[in-house]
C-alpha positions as a Python dict, from the first residue, in 0.01 Angstrom:
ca = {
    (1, 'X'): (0, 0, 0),
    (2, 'X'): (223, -163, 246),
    (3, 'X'): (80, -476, 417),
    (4, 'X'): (43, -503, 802),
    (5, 'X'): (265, -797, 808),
    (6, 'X'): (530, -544, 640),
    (7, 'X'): (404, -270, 815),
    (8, 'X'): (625, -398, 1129),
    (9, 'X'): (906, -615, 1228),
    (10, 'X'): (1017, -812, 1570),
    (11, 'X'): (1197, -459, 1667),
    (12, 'X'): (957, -204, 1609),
    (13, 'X'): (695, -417, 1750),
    (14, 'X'): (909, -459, 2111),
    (15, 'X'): (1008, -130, 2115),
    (16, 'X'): (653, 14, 2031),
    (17, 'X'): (510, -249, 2381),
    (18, 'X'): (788, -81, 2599),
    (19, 'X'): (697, 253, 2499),
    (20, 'X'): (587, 449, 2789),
    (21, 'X'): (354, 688, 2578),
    (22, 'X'): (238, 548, 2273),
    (23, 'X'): (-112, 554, 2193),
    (24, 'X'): (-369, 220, 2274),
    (25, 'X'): (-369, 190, 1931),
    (26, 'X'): (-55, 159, 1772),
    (27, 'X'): (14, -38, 2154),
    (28, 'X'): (-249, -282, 1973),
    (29, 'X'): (-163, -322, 1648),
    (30, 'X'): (233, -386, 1764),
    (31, 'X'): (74, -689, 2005),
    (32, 'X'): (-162, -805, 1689),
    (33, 'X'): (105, -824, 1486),
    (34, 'X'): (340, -1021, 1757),
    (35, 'X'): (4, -1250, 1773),
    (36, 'X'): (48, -1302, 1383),
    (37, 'X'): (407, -1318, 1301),
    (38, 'X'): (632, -1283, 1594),
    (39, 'X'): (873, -1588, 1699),
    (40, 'X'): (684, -1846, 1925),
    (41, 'X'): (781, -1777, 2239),
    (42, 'X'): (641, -1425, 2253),
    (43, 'X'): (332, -1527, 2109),
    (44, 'X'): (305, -1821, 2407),
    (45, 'X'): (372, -1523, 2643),
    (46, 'X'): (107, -1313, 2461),
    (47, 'X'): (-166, -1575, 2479),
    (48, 'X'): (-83, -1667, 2775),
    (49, 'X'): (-146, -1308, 2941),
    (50, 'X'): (-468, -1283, 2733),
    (51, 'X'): (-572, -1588, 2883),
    (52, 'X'): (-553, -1414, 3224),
    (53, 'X'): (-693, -1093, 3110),
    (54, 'X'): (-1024, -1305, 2954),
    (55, 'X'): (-1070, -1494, 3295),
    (56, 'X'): (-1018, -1157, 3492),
    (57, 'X'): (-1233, -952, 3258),
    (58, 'X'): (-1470, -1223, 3123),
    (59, 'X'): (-1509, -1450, 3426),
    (60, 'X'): (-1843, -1642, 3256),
    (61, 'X'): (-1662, -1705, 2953),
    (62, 'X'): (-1507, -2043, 2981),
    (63, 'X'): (-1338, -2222, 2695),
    (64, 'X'): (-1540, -2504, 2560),
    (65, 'X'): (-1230, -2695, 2384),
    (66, 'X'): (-893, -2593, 2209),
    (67, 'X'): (-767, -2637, 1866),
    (68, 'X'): (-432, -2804, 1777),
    (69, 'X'): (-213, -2516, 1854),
    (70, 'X'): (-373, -2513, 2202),
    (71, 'X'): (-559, -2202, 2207),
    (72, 'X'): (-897, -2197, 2359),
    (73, 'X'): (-1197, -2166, 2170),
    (74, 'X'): (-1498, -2006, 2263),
    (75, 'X'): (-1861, -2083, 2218),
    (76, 'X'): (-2011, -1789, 1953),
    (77, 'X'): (-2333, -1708, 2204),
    (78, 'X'): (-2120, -1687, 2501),
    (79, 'X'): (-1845, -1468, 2337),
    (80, 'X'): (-2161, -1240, 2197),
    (81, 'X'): (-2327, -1195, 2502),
    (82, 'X'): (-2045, -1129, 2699),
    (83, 'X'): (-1938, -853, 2459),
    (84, 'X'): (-2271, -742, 2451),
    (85, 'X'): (-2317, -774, 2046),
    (86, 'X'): (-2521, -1020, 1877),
    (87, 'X'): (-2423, -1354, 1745),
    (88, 'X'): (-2484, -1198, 1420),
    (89, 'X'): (-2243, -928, 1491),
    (90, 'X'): (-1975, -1168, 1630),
    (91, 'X'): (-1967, -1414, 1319),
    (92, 'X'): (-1926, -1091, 1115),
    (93, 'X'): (-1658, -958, 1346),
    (94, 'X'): (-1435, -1294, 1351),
    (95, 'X'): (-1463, -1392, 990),
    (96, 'X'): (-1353, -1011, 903),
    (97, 'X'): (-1066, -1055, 1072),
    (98, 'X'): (-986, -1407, 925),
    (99, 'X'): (-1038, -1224, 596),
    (100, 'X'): (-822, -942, 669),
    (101, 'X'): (-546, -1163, 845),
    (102, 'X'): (-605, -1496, 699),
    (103, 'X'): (-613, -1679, 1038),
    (104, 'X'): (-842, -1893, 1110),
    (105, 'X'): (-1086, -1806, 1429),
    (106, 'X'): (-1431, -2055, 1345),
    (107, 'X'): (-1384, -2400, 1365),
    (108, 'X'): (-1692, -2643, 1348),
    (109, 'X'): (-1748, -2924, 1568),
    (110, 'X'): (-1524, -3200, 1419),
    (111, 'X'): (-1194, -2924, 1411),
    (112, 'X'): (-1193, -2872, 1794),
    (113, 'X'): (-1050, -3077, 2108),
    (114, 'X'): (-1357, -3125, 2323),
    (115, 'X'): (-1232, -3054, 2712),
    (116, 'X'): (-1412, -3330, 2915),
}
């Protein structure tokens, strides 16, 4: 079985975003896997447009620090609740995905930058 990461390269995944008609998707996965192994600038651009889409979208949910690549970080109850899923189902959600992608998403008190 082929792994996501070889599943796609910098090409596919570009041409796939500019595609008029693709399906939400494989749209998705193409922008997941530019999150995960595309070349630094498109992932700044990437963030930086989900960034907008959270405060658009998710006005309540405010970052409560960053970690030391600079994305935000979220508190757990505010991210549930604004879903509408329990904390339960949240930590479940997040540390599937760390499993499946091997990123990590929950950092404990000491591994954040507080914003003051």
């Amino acid at each position: 079985m082929t792994s996501f990461k070889d599943h796609w390269d910098l090409e596919m995944a570009l041409q796939v975003m500019q595609h008029q008609t693709v399906d939400s998707k494989t749209w998705a996965d193409a922008v997941k896997w530019l999150l995960l192994y595309g070349p630094p600038a498109i992932k700044e651009m990437i963030s930086q447009a989900s960034s907008m889409a959270t405060e658009n979208f998710f006005p309540e949910l405010t970052p409560i620090g960053y970690n030391d690549e600079g994305e935000p970080l979220y508190d757990i109850q505010a991210l549930a609740k604004s879903l509408g899923i329990s904390e339960e189902e949240a930590m479940e959600k997040i540390a599937e995905l760390e499993k499946k992608y091997g990123i990590k998403n929950i950092f404990g008190e000491g591994q954040a930058h507080k914003i003051h």
